[in-house]
Wavefront OBJ file of the C-alpha trace (Angstrom):
o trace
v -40.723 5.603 3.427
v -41.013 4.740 7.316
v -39.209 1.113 6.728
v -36.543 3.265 4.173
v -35.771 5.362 7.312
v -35.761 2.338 10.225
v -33.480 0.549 7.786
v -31.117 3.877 7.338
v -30.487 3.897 10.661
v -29.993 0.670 11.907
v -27.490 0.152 8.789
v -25.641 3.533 10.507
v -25.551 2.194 13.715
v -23.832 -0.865 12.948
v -21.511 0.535 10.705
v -20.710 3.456 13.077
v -19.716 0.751 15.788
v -17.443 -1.201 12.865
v -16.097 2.083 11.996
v -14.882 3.127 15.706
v -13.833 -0.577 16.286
v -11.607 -0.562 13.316
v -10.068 3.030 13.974
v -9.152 1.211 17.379
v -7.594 -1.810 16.209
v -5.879 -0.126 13.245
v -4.029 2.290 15.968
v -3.528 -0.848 18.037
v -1.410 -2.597 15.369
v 0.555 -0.093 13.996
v 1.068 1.882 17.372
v 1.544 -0.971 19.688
v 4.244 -2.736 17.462
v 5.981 0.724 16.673
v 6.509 1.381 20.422
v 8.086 -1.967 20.897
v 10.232 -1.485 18.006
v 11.712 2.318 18.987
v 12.067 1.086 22.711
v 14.202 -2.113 21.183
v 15.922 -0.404 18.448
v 15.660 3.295 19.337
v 15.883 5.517 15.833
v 16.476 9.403 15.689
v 13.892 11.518 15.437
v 14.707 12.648 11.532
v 15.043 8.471 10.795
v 11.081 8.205 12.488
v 9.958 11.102 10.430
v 11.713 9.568 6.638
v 10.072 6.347 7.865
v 6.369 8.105 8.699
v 6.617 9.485 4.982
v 7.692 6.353 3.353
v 4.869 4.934 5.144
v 1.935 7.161 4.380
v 3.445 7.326 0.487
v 3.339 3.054 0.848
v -0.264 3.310 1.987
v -0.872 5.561 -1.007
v 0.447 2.718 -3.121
v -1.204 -0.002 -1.438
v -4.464 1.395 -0.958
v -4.402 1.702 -4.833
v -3.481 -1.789 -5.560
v -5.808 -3.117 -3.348
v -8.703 -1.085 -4.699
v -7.485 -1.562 -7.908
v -6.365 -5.095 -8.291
v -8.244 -7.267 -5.454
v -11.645 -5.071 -4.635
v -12.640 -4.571 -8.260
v -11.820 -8.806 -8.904
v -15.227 -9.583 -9.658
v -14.167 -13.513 -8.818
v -12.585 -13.285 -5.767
v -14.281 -13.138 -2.315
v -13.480 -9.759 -1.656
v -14.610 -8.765 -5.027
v -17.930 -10.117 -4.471
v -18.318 -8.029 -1.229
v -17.262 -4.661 -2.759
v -19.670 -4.938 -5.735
v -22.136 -4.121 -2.670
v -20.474 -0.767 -1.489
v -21.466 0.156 -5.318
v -24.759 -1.118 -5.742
v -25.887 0.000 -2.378
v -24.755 3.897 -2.732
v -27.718 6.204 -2.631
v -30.179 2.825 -0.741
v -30.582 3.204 2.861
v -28.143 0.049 3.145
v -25.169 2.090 2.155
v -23.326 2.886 5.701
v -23.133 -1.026 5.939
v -20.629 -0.793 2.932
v -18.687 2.270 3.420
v -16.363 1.028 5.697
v -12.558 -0.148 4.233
v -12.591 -2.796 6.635
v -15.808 -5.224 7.132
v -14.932 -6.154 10.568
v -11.915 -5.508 13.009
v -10.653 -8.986 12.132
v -10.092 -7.623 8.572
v -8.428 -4.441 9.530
v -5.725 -6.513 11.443
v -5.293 -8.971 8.526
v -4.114 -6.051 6.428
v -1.695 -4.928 8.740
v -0.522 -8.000 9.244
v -0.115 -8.641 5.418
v 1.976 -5.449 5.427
v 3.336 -5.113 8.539
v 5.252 -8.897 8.847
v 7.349 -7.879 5.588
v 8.566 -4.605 6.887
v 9.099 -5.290 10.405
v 11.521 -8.681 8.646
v 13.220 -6.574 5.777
v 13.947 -3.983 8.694
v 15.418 -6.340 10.959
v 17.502 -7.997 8.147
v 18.913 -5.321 6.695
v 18.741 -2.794 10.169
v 17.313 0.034 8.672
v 14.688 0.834 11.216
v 12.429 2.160 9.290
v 9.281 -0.480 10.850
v 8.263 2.000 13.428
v 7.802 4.900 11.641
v 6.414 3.279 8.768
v 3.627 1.019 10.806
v 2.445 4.582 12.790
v 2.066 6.026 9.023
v 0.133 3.388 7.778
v -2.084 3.448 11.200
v -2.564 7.021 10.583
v -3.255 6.804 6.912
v -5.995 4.135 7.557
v -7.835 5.707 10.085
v -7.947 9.242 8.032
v -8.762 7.597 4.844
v -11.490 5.636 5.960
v -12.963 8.806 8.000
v -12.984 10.546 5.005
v -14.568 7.783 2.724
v -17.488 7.639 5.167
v -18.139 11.690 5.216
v -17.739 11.060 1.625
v -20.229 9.043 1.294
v -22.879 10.103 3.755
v -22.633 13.592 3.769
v -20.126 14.871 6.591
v -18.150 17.521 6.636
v -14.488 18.001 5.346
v -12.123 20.168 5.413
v -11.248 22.956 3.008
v -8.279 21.188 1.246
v -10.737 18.203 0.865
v -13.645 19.230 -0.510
v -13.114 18.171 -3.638
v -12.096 14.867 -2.283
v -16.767 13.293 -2.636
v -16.665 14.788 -6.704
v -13.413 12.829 -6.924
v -14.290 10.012 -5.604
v -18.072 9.861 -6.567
v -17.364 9.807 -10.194
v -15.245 6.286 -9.469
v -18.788 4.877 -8.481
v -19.833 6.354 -12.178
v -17.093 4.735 -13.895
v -15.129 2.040 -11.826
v -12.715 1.829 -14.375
v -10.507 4.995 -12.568
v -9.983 7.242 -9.732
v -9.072 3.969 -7.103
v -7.503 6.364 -4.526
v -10.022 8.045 -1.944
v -8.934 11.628 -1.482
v -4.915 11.208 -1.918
v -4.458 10.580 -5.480
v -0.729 9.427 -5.978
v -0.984 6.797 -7.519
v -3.863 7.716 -10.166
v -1.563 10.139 -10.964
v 1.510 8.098 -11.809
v -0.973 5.578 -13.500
v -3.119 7.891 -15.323
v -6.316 7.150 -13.728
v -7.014 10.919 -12.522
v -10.783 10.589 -13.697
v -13.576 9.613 -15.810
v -13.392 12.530 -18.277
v -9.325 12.312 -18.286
v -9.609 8.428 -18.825
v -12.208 8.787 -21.817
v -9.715 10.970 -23.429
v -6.995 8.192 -22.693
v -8.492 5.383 -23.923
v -9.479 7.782 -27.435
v -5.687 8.851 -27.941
v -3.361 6.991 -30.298
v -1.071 3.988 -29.223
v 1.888 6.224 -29.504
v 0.642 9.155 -27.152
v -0.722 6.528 -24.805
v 2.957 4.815 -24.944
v 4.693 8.231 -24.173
v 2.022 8.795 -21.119
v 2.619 5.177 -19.549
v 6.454 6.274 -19.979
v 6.102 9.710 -18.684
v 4.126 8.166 -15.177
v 6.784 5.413 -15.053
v 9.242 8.419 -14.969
v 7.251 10.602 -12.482
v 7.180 7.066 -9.925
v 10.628 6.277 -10.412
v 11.720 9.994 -9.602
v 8.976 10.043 -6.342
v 10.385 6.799 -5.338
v 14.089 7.732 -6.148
v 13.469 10.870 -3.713
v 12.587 9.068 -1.501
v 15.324 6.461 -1.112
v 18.100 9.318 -1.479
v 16.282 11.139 1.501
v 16.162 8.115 3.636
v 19.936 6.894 2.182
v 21.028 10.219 3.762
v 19.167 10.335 7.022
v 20.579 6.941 7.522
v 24.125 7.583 6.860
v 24.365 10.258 8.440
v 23.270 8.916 11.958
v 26.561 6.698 11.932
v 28.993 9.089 11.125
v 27.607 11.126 14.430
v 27.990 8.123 16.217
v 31.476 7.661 15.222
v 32.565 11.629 16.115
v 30.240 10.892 19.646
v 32.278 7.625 20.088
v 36.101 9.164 19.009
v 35.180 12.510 21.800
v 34.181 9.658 24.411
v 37.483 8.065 23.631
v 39.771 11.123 23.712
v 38.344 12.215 26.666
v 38.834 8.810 28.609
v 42.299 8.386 27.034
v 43.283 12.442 27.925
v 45.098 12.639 31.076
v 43.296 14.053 34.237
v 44.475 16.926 35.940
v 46.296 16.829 39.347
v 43.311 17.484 42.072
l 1 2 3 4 5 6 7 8 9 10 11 12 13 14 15 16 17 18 19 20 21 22 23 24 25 26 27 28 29 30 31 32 33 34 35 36 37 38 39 40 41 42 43 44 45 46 47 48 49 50 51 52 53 54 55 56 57 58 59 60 61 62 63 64 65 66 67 68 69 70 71 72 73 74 75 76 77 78 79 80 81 82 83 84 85 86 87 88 89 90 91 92 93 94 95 96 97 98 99 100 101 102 103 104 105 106 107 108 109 110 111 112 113 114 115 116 117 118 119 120 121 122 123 124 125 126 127 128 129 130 131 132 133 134 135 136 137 138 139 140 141 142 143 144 145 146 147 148 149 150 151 152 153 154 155 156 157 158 159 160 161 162 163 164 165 166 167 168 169 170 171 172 173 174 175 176 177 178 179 180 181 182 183 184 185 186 187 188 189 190 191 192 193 194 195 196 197 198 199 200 201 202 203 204 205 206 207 208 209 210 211 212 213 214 215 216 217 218 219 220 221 222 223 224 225 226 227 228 229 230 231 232 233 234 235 236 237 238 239 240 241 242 243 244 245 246 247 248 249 250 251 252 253 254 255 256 257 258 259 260
């Protein structure tokens, strides 16, 4: 029991230190870069806060795939390392496993891995969107991996949250579903809301399981169709201001002055 306890909390130490380290060096990459984008291509405030949303709804998405399609890969590397953070739960080597990112290193590498395609595809095509989108991914990281660790070992959450350990506890009882933390967006538009709502899935006939992989297709292309009219009109409407701020500028510099 004494060893059980000694190894506890020398496995929450170290992960407590990982944990703070990687809150820091997600903030550092998305805020750092952001700052340098707004001061080089400053945005309006309404263009920041469409790109903060489209950011914290790509997180959503990624977060999902990730979990979904690379962590649960029993052949790849990653894979490997994530089958611990399930056989370790309840052991007193759990808080070694909890956190999204193993070291700082790997926190960076994933906002690299996101954060070189937007930052491009926003320069290409001008859209600055990169700032507002690399803050909302910071954000999202740091908040989801807080709450996967008080999840896990027993912190508090708030009220809107509380059914966020239930939710995700019952993906450690059936892997299979439920690969967003406390946000679940994407199991929703996949149908992966849960292990009782996935048994019934998997039990329905071909046909209703057709019309409910059409029906979340529908629901994502209408979220994701939202969102590009909402940022299409943030975005065109900052030019058209320009042009009326421009055409005043001009009027008054072509007006004539009155006689002193």
């Amino acid at each position: 029991m004494g060893a059980a306890v000694e190894a506890f909390g020398m496995s929450l130490n170290g992960a407590r230190r990982v944990r703070f380290w990687n809150a820091v060096t997600a903030a550092f990459c998305g805020v750092l870069p952001a700052l340098v984008l707004m001061r080089a291509y400053p945005a309006r405030w309404r263009l920041l806060l469409a790109a903060f949303l489209i950011g914290l709804v790509w997180s959503n998405g990624f977060e999902y795939a990730y979990h979904r399609w690379i962590l649960h890969w029993p052949k790849g590397t990653l894979g490997k390392g994530h089958l611990l953070h399930h056989s370790t739960l309840g052991t007193p080597y759990e808080p070694e496993h909890v956190t999204f990112g193993s070291s700082p290193l790997a926190v960076a590498m994933i906002f690299v891995v996101n954060g070189i395609p937007v930052i491009l595809l926003d320069r290409i095509f001008n859209l600055r969107l990169a700032a507002g989108m690399l803050i909302g991914f910071a954000g999202y990281f740091i908040i989801t991996e807080e709450v996967h660790w008080r999840i896990h070992l027993g912190g508090w959450l708030p009220p809107g949250l509380s059914a966020a350990r239930d939710y995700h506890l019952k993906h450690h009882d059936r892997p299979d579903a439920r690969f967003n933390v406390f946000l679940p967006i994407f199991d929703l538009l996949f149908g992966n809301l849960g292990v009782e709502v996935y048994g019934e899935h998997c039990r329905r006939p071909l046909s209703e399981r057709a019309l409910g992989l059409f029906r979340a297709a529908t629901e994502g292309a209408l979220v994701y169709t939202y969102l590009i009219a909402a940022f299409i009109f943030f975005w065109c409407s900052f030019p058209a201001t320009a042009r009326r701020r421009s055409e005043k500028r001009r009027i008054q510099a072509e007006s004539p002055k009155s006689p002193s």
